[in-house]
N, C-alpha and C positions, 0 to 999 in steps of 0.2 A: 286457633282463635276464630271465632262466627265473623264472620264478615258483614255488616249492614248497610245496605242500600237507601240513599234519601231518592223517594220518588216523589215529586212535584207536579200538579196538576196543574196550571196555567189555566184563567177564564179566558177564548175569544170570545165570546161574546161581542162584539162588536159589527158593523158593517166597514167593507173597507174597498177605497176605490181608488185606481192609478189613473193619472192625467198625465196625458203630454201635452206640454208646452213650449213654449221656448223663455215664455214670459218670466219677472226676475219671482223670488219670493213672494219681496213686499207688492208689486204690481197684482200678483193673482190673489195674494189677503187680499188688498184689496177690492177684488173684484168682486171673489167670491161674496165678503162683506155687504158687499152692493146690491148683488141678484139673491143670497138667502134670507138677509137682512141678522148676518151675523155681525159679533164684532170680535174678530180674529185680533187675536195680538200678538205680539211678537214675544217668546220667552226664551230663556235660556237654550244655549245652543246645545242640542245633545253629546257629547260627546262619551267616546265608547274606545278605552284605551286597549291596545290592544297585546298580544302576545311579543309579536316580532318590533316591542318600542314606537310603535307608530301611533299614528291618534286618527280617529276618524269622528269628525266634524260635523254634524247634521241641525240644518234652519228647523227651526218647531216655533208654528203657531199654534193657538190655543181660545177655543172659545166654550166657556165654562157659564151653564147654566143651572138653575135648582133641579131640574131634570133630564139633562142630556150635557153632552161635553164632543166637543167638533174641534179634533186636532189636525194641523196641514203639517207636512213633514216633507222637504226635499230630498228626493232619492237618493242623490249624487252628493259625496262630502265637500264642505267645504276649502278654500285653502289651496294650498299644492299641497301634493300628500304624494308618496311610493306604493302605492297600494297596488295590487295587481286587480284588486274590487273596491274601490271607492264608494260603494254604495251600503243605503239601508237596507235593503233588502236586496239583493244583488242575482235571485234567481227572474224579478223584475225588472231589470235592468232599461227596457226597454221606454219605463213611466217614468217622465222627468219628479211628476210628485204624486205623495200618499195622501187621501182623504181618510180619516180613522172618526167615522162615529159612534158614538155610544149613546145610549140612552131613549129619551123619547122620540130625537129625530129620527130613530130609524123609523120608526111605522110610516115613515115616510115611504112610499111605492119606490123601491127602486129604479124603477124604467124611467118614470114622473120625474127624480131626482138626475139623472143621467140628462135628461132631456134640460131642465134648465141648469145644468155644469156648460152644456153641451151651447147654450145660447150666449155663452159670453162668450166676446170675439177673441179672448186670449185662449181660449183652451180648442185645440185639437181634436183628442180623443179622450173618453173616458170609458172604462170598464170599471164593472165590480168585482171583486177577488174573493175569493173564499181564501181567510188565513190558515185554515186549516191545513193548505193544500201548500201553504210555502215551508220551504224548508228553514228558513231562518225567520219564520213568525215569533220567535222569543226576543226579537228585536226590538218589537211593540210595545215590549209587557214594561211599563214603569210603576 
């Protein structure tokens, strides 16, 4: 018997960027909110059941417009968990959270964009990531 393979092509398309904070969720929505002149909201928690019976728990904001969409995602699961990686993306381990945008805010200049993440006093650091380059980028894709 022929054996058939599904292959799947995943869009990134998107731009994506890790902050460290220490700040909670709802304090950086709203920050963010403040200095982009978004309005983040809070939506359904991700969750992503897993093999070994365990559940991993992830905060998702969401701000959705006619042409661009600006998701905040907490790296680290919610909850107590047994997880040996409690994370969304777990080769990132190091960014408390994921900036995920699409659409028209990206023509936004990267550097320009960095630079005012970079002016609210709750955030740290911030880099942009190529998802291309993570290994659990299928994380992203809803």
């Amino acid at each position: 018997m022929k054996t058939h393979h599904l292959q799947i092509e995943y869009d990134y398309s998107f731009d994506l960027y890790g902050m460290v904070t220490a700040a909670r969720d709802y304090k950086l929505a709203w920050a963010l909110n403040r200095l982009l002149d978004l309005r983040l909201t809070r939506q359904k928690d991700l969750c992503f059941d897993l093999l070994d019976k365990d559940r991993l728990i992830i905060a998702n904001y969401r701000h959705l417009t006619e042409h661009s969409e600006v998701r905040l995602f907490r790296n680290k699961g919610l909850g107590g968990h047994t997880l040996k990686k409690p994370f969304l993306l777990p080769d990132i381990k190091e960014y408390d959270y994921v900036l995920q945008i699409t659409g028209a805010m990206q023509q936004l200049h990267p550097q320009e964009l960095i630079r005012s993440l970079m002016r609210a006093p709750l955030v740290q650091y911030v880099k942009q990531l190529d998802p291309l380059t993570l290994k659990f980028k299928e994380n992203l894709i809803f």
